[in-house]
VOBALUM-287141 format. One line per field, with one value per residue (C-alpha): x, y negated, z negated. Coordinates in steps of 0.05 Angstrom, whole numbers, plus 5000, padded with zeros to 4 digits. Layout:
<recs>
u (X ...) $
v (Y ...) $
w (Z ...) $
</recs>
This chain:
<recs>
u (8608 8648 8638 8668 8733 8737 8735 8774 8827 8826 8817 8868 8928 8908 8896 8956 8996 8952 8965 9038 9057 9006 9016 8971 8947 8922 8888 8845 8828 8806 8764 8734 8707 8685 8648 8609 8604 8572 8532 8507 8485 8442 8407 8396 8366 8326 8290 8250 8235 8298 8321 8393 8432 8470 8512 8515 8534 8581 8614 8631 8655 8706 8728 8752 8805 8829 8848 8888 8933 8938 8944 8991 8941 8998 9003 8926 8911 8851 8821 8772 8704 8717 8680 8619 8619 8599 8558 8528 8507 8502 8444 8411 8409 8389 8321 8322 8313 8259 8225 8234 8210 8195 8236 8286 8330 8314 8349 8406 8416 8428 8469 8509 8507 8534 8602 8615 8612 8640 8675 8709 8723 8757 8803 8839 8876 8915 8935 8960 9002 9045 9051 9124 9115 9053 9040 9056 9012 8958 8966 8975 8897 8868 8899 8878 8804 8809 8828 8773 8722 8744 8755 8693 8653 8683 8687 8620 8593 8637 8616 8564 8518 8552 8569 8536 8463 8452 8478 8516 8471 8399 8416 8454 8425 8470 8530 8548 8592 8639 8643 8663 8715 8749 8757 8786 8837 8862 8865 8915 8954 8961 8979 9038 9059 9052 9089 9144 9159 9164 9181 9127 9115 9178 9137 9131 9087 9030 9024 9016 8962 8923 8927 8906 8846 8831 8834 8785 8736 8727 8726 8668 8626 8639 8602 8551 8541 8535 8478 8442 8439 8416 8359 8338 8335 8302 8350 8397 8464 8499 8503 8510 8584 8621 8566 8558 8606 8547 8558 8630 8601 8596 8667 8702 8647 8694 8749 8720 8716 8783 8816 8810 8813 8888 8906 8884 8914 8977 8981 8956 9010 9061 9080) $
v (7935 7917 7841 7854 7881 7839 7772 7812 7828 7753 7708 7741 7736 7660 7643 7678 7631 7568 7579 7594 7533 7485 7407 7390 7451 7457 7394 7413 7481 7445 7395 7452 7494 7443 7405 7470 7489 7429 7429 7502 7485 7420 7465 7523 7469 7444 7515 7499 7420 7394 7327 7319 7262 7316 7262 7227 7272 7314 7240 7234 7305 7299 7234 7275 7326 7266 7224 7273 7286 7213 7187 7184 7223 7234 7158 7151 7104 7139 7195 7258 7230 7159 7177 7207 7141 7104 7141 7148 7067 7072 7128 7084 7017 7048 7081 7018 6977 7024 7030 7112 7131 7201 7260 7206 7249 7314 7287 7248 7298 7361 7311 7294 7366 7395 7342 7367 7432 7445 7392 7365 7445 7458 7408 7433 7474 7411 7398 7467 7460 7406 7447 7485 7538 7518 7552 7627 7606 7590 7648 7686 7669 7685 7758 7766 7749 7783 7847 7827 7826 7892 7929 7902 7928 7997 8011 7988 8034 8094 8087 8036 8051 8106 8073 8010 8017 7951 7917 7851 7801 7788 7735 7796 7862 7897 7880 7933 7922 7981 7938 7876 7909 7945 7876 7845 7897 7907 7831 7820 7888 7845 7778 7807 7844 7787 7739 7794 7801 7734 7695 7649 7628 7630 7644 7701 7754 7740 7675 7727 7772 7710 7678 7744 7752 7678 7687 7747 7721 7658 7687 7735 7672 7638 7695 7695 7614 7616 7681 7652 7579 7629 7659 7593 7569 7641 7661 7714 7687 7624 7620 7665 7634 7693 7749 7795 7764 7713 7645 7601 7602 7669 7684 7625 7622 7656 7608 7543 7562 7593 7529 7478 7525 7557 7482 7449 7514 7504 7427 7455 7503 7501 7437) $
w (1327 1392 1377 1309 1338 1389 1342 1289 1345 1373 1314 1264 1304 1326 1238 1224 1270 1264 1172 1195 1234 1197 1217 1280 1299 1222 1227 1287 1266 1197 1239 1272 1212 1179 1241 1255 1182 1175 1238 1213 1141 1166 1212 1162 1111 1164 1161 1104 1118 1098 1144 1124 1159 1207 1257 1196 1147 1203 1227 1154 1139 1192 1165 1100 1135 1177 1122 1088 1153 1162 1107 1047 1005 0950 0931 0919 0973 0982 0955 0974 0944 0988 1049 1003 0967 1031 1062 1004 0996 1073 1073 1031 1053 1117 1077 1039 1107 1130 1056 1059 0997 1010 0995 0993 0937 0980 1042 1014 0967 1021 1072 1016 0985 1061 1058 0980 1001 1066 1085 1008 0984 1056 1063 1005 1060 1081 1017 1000 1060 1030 0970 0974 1021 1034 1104 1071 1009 1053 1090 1025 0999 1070 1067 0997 1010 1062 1024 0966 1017 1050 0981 0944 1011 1013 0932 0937 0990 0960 0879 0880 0826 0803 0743 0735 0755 0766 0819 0820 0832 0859 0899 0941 0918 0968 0927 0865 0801 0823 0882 0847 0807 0869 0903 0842 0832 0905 0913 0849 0879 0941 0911 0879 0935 0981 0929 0929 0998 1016 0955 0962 0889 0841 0782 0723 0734 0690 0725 0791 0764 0735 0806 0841 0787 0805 0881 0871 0830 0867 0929 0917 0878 0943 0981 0937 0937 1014 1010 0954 1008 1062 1007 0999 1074 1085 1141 1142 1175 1176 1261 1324 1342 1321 1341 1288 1251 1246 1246 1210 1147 1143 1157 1113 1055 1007 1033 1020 0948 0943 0971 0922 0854 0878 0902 0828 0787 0819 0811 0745 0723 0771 0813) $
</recs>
């Protein structure tokens, strides 16, 4: 429990600043996540026989956030899904050269699998950030998931089951329907209060509740992507890093969903 506070007590104020400011200090924090992210989901896979390409596929990852930053990502002169397309013909001419036949689809497939999903989804967060107001929008989606994963866990423990006896989901039989709900309505209560206070979005309200829903929804599939990876791997958390906070995975799971499906609804709807 002390870990907890202690990273909850250390890391929020440093986010809240690093979302805030953006530029630079963005771009490393990015490179960080998804480095370790990375790093962690090669060595989970590993767990059950997997051999991903992890320099490879981590070398590559970090090439994704990096273009973005420096690059003029706006004018198409190069696009998310470039690096994957290398590597991709890379991986294998180098089995080709070596005549790997075996599990050849089984390794590709999970390096190339771990820079889709971590690396692609995350760096959304640079492109939200030249969105208008793109440092409080950012900052708007981390508070909200933060809030869907605090009100989904305490609705949950306070009328789980009570109504629904089924929980959610096998993949996380811990989580409950009441629970599910709970996060989904706190989180649109706090996107509109957010968006109200500081103007972030100059947009009707329905467009605000269907973004909240959104932000909810996504952020607890994310959770459950990442647990049913972890069911598969047979391992219960993502890392050590962050103590019992488990590993980076386990803190921005929900995150590297919510990214990319606010970032394309907004280039969607809005901008």
């Amino acid at each position: 429990m002390l870990s907890r506070i202690l990273v909850a007590i250390l890391g929020i104020p440093i986010l809240i600043y690093i979302f805030y400011v953006g530029g630079f200090p963005l771009l490393v924090f990015s490179n960080v996540i998804i480095g370790i992210g990375l790093y962690e989901f090669y060595k989970m896979s590993e767990e059950i026989g997997n051999k991903p390409y992890l320099k490879i596929g981590i070398l590559t990852g970090l090439l994704i956030p990096n273009f973005i930053y420096f690059s003029n990502f706006l004018e198409n002169k190069i696009n998310l899904f470039s690096p994957l397309i290398f590597i991709f013909i890379l991986i294998m001419i180098m089995r080709m050269g070596k005549s790997q036949i075996e599990n050849t689809s089984r390794d590709v497939g999970i390096t190339l699998l771990g820079i889709f999903y971590i690396s692609v989804l995350f760096s959304h967060i640079l492109l939200l950030e030249k969105l208008p107001n793109g440092g409080k929008l950012i900052l708007l989606i981390q508070i909200s998931v933060w809030v869907c994963d605090s009100a989904a866990y305490f609705v949950g423990m306070k009328f789980g089951r009570k109504f629904f006896k089924e929980g959610l989901s096998k993949i996380s039989p811990k989580k409950s329907k009441e629970g599910t709900i709970g996060g989904i309505l706190f989180t649109t209560i706090t996107v509109i209060i957010l968006n109200s206070l500081f103007n972030i979005l100059d947009v009707n309200i329905i467009l605000i509740l269907f973004l909240g829903l959104i932000i909810s929804i996504t952020a607890q599939i994310g959770d459950l992507a990442e647990s049913m990876f972890k069911r598969e791997f047979k391992i219960k958390d993502s890392g050590k890093l962050l103590g019992e906070h488990g590993g980076i995975l386990d803190r921005f799971d929900s995150m590297i969903f919510v990214l990319p499906v606010v970032y394309n609804l907004l280039k969607i709807f809005i901008y």
